[in-house]
C-alpha positions in Angstrom: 86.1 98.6 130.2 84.6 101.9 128.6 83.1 101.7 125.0 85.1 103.7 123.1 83.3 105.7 120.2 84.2 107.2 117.4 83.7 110.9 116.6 83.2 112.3 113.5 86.4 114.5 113.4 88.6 110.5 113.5 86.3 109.2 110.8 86.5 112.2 108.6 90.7 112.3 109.3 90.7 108.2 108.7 89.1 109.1 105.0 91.2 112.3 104.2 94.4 109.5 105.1 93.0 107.1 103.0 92.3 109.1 100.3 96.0 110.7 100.8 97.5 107.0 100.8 95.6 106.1 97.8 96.7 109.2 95.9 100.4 108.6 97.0 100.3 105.3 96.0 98.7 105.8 92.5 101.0 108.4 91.9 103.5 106.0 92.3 101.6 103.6 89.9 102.2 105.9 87.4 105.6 107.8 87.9 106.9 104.1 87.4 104.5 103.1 84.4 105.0 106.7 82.6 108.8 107.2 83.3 110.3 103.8 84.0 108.4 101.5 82.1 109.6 103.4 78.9 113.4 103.0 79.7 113.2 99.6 79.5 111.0 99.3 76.4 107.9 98.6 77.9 104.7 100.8 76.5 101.8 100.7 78.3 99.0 102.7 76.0 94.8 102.6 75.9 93.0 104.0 78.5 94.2 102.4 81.7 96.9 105.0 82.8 94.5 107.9 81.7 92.0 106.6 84.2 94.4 105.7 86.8 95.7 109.1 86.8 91.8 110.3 87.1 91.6 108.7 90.0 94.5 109.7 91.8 93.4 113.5 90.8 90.1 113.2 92.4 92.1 111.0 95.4 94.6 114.1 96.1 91.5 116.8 95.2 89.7 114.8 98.4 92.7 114.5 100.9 94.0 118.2 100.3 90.3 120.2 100.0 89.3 119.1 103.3 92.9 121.1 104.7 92.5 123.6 102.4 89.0 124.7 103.4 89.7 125.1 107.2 92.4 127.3 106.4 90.5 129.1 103.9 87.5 129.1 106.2 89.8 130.5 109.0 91.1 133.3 106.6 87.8 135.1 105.5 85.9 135.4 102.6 88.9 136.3 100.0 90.6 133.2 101.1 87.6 131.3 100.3 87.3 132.3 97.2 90.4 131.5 96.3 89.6 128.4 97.6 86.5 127.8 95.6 88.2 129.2 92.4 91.3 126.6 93.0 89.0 123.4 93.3 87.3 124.2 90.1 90.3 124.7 88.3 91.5 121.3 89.7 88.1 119.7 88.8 88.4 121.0 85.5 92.1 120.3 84.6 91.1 116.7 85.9 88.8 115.9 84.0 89.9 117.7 80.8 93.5 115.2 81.6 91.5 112.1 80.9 90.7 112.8 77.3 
């Protein structure tokens, strides 16, 4: 039987899924904690869904850049920065969400 190996192209698509699943799942999470939860007079406050929802932006930011950049990168230089000016706005609207 042949040793199969992994390339680096299956391990970088294996993290981009994973970090797609987590972010779908997450969002989820927090759909059902920030819309359902309520409706049945639950409230869930402190800092927990803040830092859920931190992680679930930089999950999504991780699982789309990768796509985005080899369609930017494909494009030419306007689509990259585009690009470049998208992420940092993401970044920043991120991390300015969790205060």
């Amino acid at each position: 039987m042949a040793n199969r190996q992994r390339t680096e192209g299956q391990a970088r698509r294996d993290f981009i899924n994973l970090c797609c699943y987590i972010a779908l799942g997450l969002a989820a999470l927090l759909i059902f904690i920030n819309n359902v939860l309520p409706l049945i007079g639950v409230e869930i406050s402190g800092k927990l869904p803040s830092v859920l929802n931190l992680i679930k932006d930089i999950a999504l930011l991780l699982g789309i850049a990768f796509g985005g950049w080899r369609f930017a990168h494909a494009h030419g230089k306007t689509w990259v920065i585009i690009y470049w000016v998208a992420i940092a706005l993401y970044v920043a609207s991120a991390i300015c969400g969790l205060f």
